[in-house]
PQR file with spaces between the fields and no chain letter, atoms N, CA, C, O and H, PARSE charges and radii, in Angstrom:
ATOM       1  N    UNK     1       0.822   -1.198    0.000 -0.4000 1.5000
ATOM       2  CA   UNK     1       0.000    0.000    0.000 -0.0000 2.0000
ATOM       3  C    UNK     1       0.866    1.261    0.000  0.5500 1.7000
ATOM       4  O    UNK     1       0.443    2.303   -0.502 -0.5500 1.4000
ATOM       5  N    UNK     2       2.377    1.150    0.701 -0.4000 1.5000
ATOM       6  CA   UNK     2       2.738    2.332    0.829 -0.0000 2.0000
ATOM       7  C    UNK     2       3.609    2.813   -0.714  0.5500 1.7000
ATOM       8  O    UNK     2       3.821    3.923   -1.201 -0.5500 1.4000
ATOM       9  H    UNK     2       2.721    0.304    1.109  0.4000 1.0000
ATOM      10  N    UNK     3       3.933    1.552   -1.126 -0.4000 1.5000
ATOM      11  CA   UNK     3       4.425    1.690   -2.442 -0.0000 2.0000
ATOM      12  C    UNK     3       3.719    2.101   -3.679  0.5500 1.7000
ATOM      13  O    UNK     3       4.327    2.726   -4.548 -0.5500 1.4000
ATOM      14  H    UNK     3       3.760    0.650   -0.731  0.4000 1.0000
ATOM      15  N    UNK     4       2.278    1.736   -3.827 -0.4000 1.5000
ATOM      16  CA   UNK     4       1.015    2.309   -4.220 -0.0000 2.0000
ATOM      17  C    UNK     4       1.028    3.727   -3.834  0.5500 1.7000
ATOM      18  O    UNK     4       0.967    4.397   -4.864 -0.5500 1.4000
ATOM      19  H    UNK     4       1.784    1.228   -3.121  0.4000 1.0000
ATOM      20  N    UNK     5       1.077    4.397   -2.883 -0.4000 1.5000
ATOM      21  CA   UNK     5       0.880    5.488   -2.994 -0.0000 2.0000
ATOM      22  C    UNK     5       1.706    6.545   -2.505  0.5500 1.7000
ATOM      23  O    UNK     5       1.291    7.634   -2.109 -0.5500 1.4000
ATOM      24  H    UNK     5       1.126    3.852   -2.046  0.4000 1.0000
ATOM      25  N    UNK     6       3.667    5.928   -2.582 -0.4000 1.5000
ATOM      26  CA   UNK     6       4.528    7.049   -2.941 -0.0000 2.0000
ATOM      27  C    UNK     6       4.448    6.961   -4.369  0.5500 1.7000
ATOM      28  O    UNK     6       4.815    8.019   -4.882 -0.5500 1.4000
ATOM      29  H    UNK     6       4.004    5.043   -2.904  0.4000 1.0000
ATOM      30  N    UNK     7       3.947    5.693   -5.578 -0.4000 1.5000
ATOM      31  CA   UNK     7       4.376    6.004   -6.904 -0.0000 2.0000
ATOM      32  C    UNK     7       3.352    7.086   -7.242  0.5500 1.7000
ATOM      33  O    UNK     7       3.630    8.029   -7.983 -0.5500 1.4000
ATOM      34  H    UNK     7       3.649    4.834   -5.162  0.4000 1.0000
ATOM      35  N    UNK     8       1.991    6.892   -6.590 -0.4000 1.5000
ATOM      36  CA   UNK     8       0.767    7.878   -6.726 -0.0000 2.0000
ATOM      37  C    UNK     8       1.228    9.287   -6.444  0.5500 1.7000
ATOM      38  O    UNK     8       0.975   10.165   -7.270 -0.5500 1.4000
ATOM      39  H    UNK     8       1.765    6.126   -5.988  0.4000 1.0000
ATOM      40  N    UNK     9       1.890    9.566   -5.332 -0.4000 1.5000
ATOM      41  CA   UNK     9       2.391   10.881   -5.071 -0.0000 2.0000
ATOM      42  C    UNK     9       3.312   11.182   -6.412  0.5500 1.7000
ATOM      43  O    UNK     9       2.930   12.176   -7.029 -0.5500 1.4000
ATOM      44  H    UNK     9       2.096    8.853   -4.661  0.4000 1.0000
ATOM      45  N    UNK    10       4.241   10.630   -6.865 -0.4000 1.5000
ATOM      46  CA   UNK    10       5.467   11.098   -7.670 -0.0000 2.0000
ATOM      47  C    UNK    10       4.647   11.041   -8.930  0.5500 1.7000
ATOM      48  O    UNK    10       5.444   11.552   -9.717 -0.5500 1.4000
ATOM      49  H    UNK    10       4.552    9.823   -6.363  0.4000 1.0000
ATOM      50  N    UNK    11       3.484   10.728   -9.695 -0.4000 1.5000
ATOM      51  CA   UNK    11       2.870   11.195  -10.491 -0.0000 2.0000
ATOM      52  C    UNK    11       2.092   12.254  -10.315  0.5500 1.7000
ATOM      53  O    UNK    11       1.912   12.973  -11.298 -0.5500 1.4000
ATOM      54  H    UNK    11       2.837   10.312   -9.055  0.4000 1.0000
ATOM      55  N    UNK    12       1.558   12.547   -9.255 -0.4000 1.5000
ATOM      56  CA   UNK    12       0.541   13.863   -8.991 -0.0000 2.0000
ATOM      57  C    UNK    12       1.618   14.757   -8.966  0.5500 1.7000
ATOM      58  O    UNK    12       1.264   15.819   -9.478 -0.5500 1.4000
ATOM      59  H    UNK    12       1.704   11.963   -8.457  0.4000 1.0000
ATOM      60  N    UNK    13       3.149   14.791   -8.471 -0.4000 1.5000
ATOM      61  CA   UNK    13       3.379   15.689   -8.469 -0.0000 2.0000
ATOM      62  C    UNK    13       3.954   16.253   -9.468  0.5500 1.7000
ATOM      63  O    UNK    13       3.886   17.481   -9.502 -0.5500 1.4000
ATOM      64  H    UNK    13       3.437   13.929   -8.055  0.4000 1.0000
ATOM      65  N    UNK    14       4.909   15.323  -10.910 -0.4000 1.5000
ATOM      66  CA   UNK    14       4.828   15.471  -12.120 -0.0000 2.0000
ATOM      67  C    UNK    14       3.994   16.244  -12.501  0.5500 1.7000
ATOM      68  O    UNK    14       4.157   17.388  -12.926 -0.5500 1.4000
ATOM      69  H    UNK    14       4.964   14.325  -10.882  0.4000 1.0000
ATOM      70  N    UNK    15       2.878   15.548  -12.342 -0.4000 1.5000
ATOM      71  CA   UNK    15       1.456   16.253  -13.551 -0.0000 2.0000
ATOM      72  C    UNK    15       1.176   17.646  -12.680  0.5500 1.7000
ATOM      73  O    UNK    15       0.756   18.619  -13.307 -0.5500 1.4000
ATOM      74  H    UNK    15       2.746   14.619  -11.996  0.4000 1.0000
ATOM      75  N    UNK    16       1.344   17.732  -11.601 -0.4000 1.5000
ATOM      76  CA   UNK    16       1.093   19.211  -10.737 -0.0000 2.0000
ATOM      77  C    UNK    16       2.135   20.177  -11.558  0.5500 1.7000
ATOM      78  O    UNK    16       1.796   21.236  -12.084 -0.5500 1.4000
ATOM      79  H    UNK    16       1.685   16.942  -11.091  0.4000 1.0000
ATOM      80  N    UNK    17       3.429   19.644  -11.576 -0.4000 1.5000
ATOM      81  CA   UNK    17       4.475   20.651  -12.170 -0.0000 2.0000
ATOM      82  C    UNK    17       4.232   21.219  -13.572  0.5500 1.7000
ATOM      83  O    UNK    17       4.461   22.401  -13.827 -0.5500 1.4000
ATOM      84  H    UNK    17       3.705   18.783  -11.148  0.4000 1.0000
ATOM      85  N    UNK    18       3.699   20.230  -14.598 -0.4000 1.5000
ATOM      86  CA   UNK    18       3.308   20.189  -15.711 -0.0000 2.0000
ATOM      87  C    UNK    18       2.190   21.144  -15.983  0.5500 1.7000
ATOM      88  O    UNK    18       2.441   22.079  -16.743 -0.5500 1.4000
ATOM      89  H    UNK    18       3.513   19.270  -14.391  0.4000 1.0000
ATOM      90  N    UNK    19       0.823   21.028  -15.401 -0.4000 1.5000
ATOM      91  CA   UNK    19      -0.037   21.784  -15.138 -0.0000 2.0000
ATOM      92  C    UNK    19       0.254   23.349  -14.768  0.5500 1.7000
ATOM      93  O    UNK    19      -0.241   24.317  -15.346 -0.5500 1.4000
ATOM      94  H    UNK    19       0.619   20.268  -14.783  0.4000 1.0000
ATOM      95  N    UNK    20       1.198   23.378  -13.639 -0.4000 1.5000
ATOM      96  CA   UNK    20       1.926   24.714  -13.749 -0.0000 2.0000
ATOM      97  C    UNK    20       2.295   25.145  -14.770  0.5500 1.7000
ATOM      98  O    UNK    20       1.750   26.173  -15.173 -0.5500 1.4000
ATOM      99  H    UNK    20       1.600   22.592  -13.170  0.4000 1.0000
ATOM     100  N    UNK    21       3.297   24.558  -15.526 -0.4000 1.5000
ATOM     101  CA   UNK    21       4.064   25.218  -16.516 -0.0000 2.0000
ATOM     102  C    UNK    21       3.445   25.623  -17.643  0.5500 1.7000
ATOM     103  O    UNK    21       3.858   26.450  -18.455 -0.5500 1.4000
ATOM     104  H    UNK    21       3.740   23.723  -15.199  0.4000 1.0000
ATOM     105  N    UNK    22       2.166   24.844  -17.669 -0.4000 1.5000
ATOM     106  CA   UNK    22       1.552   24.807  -18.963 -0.0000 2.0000
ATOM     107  C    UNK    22       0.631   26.359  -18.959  0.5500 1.7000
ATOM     108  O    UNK    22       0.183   26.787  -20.023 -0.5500 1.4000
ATOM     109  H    UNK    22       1.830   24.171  -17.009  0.4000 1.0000
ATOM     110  N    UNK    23       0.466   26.951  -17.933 -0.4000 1.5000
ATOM     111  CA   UNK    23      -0.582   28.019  -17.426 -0.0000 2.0000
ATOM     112  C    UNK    23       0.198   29.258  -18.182  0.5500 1.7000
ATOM     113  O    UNK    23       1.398   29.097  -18.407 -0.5500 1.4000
ATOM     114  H    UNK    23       0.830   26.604  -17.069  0.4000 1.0000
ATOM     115  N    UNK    24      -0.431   30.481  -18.579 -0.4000 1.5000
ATOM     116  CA   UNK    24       0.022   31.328  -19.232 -0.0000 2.0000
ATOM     117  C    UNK    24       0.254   32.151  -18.162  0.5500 1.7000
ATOM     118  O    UNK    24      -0.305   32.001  -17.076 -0.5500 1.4000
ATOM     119  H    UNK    24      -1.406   30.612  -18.395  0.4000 1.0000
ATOM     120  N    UNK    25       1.135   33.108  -18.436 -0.4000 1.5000
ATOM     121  CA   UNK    25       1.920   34.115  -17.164 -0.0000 2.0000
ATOM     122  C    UNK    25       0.951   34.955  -17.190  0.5500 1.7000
ATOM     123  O    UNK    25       0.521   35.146  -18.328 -0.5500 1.4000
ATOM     124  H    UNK    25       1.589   33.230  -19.319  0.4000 1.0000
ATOM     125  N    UNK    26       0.199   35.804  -15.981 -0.4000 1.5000
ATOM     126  CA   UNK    26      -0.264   36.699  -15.614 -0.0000 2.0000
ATOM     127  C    UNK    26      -0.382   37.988  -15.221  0.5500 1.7000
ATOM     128  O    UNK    26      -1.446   38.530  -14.919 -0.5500 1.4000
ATOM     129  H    UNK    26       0.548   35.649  -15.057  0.4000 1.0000
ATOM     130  N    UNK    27       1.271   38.762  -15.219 -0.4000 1.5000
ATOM     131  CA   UNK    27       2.211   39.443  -14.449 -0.0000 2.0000
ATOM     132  C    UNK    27       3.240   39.591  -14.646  0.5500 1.7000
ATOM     133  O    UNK    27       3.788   38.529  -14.940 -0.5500 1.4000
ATOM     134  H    UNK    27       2.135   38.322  -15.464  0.4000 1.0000
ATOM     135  N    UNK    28       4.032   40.621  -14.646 -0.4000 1.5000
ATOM     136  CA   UNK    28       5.319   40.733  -14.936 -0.0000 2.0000
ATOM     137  C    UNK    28       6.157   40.251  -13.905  0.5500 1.7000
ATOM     138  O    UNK    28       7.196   40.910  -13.943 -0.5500 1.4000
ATOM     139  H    UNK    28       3.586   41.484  -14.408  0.4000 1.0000
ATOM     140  N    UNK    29       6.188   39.493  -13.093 -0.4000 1.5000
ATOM     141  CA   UNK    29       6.730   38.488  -12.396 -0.0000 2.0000
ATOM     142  C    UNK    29       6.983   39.616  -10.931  0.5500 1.7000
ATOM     143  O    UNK    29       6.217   40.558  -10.730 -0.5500 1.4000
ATOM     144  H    UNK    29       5.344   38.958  -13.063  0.4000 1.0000
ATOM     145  N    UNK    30       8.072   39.331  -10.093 -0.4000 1.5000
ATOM     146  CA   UNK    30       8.171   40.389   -8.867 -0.0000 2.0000
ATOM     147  C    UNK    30       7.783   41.755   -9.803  0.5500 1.7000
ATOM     148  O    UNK    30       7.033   42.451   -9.119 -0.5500 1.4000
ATOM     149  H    UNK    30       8.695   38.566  -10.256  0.4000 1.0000
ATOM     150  N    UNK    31       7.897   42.044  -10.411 -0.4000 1.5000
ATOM     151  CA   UNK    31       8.048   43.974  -10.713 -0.0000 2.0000
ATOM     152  C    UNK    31       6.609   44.293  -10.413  0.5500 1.7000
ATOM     153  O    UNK    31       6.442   45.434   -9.984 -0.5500 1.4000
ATOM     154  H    UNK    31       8.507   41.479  -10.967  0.4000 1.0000
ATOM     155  N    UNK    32       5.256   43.363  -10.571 -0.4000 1.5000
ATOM     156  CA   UNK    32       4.147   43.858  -10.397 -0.0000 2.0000
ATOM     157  C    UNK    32       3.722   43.827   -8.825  0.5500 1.7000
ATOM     158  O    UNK    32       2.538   43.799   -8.490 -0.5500 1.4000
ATOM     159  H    UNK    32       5.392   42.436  -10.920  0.4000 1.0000
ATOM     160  N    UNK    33       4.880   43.834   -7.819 -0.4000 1.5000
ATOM     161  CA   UNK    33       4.749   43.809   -6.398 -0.0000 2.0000
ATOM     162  C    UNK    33       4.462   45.202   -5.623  0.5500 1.7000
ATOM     163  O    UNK    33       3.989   45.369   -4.499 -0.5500 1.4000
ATOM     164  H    UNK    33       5.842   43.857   -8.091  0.4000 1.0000
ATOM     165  N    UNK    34       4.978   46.320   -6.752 -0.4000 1.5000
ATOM     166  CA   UNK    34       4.989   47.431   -6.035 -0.0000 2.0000
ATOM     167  C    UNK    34       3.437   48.032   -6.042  0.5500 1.7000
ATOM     168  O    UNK    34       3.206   48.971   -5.281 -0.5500 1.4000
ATOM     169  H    UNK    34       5.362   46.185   -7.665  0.4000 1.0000
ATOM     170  N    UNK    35       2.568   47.610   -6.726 -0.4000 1.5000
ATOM     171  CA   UNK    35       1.367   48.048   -6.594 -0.0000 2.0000
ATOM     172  C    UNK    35       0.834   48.838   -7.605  0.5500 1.7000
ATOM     173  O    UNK    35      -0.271   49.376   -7.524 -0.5500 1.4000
ATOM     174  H    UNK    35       2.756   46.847   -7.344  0.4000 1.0000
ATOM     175  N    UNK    36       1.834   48.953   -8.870 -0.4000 1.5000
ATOM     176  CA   UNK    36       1.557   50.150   -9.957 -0.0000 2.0000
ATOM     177  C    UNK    36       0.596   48.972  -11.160  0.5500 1.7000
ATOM     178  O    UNK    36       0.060   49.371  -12.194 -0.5500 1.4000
ATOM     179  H    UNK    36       2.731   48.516   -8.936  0.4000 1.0000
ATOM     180  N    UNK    37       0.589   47.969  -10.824 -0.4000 1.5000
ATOM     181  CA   UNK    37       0.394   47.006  -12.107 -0.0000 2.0000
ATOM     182  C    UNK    37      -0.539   45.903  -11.119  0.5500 1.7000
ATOM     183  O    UNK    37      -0.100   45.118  -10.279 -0.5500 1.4000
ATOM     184  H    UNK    37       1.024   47.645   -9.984  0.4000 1.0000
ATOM     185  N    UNK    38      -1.980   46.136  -11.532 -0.4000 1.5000
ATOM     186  CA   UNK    38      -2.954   45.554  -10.701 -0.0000 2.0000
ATOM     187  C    UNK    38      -3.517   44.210  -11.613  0.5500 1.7000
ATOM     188  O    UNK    38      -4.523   43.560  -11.331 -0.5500 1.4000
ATOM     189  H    UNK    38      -2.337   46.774  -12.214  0.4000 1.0000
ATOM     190  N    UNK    39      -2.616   43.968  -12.763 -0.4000 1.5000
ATOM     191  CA   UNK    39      -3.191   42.806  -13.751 -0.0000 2.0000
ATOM     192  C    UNK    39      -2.896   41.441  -12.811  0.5500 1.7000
ATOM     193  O    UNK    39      -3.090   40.432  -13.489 -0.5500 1.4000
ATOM     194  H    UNK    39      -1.799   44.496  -12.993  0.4000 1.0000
ATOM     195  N    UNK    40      -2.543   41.184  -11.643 -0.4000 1.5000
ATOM     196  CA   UNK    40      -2.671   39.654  -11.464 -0.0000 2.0000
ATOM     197  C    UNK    40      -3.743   39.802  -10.834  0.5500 1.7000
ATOM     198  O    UNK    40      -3.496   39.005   -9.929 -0.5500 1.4000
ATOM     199  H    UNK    40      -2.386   42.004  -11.092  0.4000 1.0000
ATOM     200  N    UNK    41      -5.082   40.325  -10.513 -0.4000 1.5000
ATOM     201  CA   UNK    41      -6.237   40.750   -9.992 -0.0000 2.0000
ATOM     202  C    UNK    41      -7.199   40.905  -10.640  0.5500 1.7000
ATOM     203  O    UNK    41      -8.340   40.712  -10.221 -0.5500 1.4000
ATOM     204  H    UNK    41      -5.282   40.972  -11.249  0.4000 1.0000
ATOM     205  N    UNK    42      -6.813   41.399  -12.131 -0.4000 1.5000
ATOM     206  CA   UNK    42      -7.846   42.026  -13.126 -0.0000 2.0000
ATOM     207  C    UNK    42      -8.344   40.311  -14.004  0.5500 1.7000
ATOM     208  O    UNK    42      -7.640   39.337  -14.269 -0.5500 1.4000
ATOM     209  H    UNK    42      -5.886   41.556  -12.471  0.4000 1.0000
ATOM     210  N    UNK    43      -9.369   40.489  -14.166 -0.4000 1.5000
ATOM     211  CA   UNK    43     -10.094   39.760  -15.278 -0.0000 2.0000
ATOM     212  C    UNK    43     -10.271   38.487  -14.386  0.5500 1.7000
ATOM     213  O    UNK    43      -9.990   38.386  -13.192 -0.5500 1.4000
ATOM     214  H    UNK    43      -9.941   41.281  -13.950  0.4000 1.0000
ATOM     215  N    UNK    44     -10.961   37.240  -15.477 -0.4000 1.5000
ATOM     216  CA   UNK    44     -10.952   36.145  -14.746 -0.0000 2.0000
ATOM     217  C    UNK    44     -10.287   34.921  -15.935  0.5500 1.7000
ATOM     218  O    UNK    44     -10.202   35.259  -17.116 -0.5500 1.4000
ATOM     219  H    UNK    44     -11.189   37.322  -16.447  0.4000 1.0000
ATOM     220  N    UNK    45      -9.948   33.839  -15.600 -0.4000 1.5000
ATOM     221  CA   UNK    45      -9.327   33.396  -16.403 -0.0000 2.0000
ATOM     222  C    UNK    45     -10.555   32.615  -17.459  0.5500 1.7000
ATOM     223  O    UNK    45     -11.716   32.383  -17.121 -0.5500 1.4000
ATOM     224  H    UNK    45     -10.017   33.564  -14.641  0.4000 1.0000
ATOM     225  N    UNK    46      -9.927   32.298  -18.813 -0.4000 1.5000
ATOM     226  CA   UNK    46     -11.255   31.635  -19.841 -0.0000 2.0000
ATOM     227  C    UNK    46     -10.864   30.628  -20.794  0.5500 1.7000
ATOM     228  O    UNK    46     -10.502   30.983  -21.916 -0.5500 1.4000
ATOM     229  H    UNK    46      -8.985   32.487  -19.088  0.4000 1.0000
ATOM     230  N    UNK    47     -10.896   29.437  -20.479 -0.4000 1.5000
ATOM     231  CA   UNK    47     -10.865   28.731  -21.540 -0.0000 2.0000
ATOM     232  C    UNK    47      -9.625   27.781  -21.016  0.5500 1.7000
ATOM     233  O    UNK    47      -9.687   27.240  -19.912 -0.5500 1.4000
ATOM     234  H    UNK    47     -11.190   29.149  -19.568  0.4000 1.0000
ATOM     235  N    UNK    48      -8.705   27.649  -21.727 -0.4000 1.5000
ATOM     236  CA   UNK    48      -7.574   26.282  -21.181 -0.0000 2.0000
ATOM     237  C    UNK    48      -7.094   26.877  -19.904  0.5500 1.7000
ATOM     238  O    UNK    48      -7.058   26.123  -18.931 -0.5500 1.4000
ATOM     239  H    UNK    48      -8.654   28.089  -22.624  0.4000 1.0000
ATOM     240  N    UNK    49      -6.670   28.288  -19.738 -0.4000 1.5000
ATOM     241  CA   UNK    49      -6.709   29.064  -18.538 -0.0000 2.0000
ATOM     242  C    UNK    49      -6.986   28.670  -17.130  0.5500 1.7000
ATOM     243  O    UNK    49      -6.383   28.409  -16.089 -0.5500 1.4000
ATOM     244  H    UNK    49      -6.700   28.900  -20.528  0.4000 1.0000
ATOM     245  N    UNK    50      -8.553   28.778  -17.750 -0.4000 1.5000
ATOM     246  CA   UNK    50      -9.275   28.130  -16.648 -0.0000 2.0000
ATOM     247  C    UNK    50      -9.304   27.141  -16.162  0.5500 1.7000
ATOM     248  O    UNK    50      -9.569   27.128  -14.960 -0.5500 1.4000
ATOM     249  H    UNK    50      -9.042   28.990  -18.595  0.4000 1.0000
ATOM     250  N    UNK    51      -9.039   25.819  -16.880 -0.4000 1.5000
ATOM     251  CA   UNK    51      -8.996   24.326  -16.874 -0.0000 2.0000
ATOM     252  C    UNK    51      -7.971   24.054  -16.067  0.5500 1.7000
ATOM     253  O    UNK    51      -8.055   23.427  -15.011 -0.5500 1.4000
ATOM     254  H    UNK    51      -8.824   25.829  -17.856  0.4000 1.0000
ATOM     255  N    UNK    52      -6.939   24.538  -16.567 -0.4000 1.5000
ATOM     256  CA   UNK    52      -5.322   24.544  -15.765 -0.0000 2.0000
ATOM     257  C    UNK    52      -5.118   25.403  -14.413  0.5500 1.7000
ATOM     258  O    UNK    52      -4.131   25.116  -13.735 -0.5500 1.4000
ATOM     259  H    UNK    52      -6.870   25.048  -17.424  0.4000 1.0000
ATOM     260  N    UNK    53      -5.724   26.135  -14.098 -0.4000 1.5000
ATOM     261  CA   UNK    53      -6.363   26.599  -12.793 -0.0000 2.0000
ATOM     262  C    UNK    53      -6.784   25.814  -11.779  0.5500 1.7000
ATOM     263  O    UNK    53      -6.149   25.691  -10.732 -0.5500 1.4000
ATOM     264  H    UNK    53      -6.525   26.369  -14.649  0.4000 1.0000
ATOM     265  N    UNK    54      -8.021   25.159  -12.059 -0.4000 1.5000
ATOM     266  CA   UNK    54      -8.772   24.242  -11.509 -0.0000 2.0000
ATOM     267  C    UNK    54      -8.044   22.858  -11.431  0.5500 1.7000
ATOM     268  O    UNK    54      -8.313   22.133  -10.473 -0.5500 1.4000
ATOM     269  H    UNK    54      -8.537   25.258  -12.910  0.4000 1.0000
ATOM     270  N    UNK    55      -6.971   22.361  -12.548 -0.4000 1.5000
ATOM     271  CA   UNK    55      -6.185   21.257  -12.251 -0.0000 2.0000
ATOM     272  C    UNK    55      -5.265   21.183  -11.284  0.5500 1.7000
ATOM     273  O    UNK    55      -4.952   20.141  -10.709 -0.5500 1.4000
ATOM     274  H    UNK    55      -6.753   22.950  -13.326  0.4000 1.0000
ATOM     275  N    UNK    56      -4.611   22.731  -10.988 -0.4000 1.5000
ATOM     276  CA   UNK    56      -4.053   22.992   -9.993 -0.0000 2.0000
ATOM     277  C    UNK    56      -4.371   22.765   -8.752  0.5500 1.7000
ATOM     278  O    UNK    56      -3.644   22.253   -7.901 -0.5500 1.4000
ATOM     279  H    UNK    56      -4.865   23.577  -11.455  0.4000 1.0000
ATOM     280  N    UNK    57      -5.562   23.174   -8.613 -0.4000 1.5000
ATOM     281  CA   UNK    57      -6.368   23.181   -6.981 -0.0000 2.0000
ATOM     282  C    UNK    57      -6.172   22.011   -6.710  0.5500 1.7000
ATOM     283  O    UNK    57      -5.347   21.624   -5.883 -0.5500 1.4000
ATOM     284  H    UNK    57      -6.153   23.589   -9.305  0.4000 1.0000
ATOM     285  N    UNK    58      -7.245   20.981   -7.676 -0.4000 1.5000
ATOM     286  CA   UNK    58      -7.100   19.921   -7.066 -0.0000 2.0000
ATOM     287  C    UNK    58      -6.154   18.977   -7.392  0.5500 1.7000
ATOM     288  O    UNK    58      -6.270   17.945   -6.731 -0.5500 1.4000
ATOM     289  H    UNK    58      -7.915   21.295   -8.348  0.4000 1.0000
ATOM     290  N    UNK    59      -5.067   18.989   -8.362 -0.4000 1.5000
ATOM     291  CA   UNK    59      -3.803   18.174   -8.321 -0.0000 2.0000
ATOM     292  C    UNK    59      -3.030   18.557   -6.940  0.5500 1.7000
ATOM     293  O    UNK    59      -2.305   17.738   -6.377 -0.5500 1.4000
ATOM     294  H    UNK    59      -4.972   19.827   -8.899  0.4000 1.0000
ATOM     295  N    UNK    60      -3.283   20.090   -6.362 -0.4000 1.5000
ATOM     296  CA   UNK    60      -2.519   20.714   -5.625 -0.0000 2.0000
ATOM     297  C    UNK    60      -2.945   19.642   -4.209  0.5500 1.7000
ATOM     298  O    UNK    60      -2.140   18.973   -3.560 -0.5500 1.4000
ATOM     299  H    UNK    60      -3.873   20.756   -6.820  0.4000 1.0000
ATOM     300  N    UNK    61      -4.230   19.719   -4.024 -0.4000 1.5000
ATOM     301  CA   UNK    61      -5.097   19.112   -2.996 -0.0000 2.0000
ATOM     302  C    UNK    61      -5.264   17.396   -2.884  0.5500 1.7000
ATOM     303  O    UNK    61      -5.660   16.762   -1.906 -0.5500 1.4000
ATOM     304  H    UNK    61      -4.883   20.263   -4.552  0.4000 1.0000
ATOM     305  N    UNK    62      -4.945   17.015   -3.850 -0.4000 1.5000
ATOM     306  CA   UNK    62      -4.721   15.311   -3.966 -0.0000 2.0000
ATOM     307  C    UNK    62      -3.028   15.145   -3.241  0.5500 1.7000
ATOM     308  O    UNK    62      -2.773   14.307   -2.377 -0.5500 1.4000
ATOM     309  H    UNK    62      -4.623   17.530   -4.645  0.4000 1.0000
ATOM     310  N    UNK    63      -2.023   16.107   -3.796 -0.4000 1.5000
ATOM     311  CA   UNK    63      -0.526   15.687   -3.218 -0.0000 2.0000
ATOM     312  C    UNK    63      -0.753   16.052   -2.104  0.5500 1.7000
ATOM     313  O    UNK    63      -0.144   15.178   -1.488 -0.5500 1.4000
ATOM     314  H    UNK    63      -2.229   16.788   -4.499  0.4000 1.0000
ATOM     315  N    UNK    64      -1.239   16.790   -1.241 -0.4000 1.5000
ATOM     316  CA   UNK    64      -1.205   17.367    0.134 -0.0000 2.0000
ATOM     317  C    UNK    64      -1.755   16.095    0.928  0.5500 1.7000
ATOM     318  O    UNK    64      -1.052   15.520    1.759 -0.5500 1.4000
ATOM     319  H    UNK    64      -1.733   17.501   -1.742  0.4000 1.0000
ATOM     320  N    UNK    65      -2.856   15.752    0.668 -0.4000 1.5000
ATOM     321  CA   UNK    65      -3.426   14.672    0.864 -0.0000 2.0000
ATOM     322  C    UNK    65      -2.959   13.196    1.308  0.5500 1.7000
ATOM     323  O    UNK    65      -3.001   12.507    2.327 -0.5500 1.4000
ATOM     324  H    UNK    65      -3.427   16.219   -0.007  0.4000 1.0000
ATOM     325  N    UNK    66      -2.486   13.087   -0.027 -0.4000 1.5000
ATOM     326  CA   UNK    66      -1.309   11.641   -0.499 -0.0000 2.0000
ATOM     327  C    UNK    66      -0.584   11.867    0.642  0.5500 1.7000
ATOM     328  O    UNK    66      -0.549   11.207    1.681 -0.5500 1.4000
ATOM     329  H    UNK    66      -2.452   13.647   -0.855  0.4000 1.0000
ATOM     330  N    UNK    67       0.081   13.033    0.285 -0.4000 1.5000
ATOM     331  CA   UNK    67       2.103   13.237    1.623 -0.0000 2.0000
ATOM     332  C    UNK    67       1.303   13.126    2.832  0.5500 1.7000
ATOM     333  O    UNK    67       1.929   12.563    3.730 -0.5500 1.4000
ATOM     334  H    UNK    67       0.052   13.569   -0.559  0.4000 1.0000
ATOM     335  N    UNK    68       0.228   13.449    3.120 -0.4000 1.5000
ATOM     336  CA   UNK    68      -0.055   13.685    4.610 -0.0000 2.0000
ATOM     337  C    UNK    68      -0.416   12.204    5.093  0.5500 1.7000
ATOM     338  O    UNK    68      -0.026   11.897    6.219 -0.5500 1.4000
ATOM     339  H    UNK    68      -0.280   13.907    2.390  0.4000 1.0000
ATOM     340  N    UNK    69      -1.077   11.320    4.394 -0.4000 1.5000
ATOM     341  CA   UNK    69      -1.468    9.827    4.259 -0.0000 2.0000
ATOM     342  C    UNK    69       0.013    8.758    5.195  0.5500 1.7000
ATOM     343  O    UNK    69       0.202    8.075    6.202 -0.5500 1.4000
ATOM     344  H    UNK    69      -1.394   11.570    3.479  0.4000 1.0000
ATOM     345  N    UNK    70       0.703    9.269    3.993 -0.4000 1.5000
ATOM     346  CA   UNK    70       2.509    8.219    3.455 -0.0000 2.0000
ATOM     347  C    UNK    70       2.907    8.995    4.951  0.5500 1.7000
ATOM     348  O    UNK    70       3.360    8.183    5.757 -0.5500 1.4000
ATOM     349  H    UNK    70       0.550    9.824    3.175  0.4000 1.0000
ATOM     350  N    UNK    71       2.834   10.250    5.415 -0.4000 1.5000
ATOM     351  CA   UNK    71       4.025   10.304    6.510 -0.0000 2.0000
ATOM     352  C    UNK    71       3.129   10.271    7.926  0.5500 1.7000
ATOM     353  O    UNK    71       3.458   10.695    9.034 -0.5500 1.4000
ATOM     354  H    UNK    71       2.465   10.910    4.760  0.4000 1.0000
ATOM     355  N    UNK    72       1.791    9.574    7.476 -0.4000 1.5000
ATOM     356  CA   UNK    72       1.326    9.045    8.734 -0.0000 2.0000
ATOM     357  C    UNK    72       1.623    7.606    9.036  0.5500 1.7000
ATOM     358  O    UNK    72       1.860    7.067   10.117 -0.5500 1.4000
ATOM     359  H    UNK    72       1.525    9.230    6.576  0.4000 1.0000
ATOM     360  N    UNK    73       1.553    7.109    7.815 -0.4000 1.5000
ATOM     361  CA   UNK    73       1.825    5.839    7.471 -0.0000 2.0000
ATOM     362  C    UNK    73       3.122    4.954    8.416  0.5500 1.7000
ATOM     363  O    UNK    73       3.352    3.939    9.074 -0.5500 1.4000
ATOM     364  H    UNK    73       1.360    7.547    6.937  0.4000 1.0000
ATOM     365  N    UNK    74       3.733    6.286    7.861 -0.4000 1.5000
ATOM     366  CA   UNK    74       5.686    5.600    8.151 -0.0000 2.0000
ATOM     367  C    UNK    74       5.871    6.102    9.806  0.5500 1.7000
ATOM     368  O    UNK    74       6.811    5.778   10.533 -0.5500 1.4000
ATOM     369  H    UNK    74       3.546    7.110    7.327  0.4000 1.0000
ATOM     370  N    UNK    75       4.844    6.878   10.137 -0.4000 1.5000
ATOM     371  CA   UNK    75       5.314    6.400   11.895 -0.0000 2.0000
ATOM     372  C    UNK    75       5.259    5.502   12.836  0.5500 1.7000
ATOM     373  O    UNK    75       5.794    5.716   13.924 -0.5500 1.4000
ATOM     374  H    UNK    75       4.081    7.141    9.547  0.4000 1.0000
């Protein structure tokens, strides 16, 4: 079982990274920190955007899950 679901973790977290990367940038990265550039706030996201958003949450929310499972497991 525990081998079942560290290989389960090391794919969610692949496809979590993937899912990231795949998301289009929102922001001019730190420079929009000072408050002059309100676009990571503005609009809502539409279309693959959105999809890859929502894969996040819950790819994000399945590994949290998994790790919290495995390092109850191993005590």
């Amino acid at each position: 079982m525990m081998t079942f679901l560290m290989i389960l973790d090391a794919i969610i977290s692949v496809a979590l990274i993937l899912v990231i990367l795949g998301q289009e940038a929102k922001s001019g990265g730190m420079g929009g920190m000072d408050g002059g550039s309100d676009a990571v706030f503005s609009g809502k996201a539409r279309g693959m955007d959105a999809l890859l958003a929502r894969l996040t949450v819950i790819l994000g929310i399945f590994f949290a899950i998994i790790t919290l499972i495995i390092a109850k497991m191993s005590m």
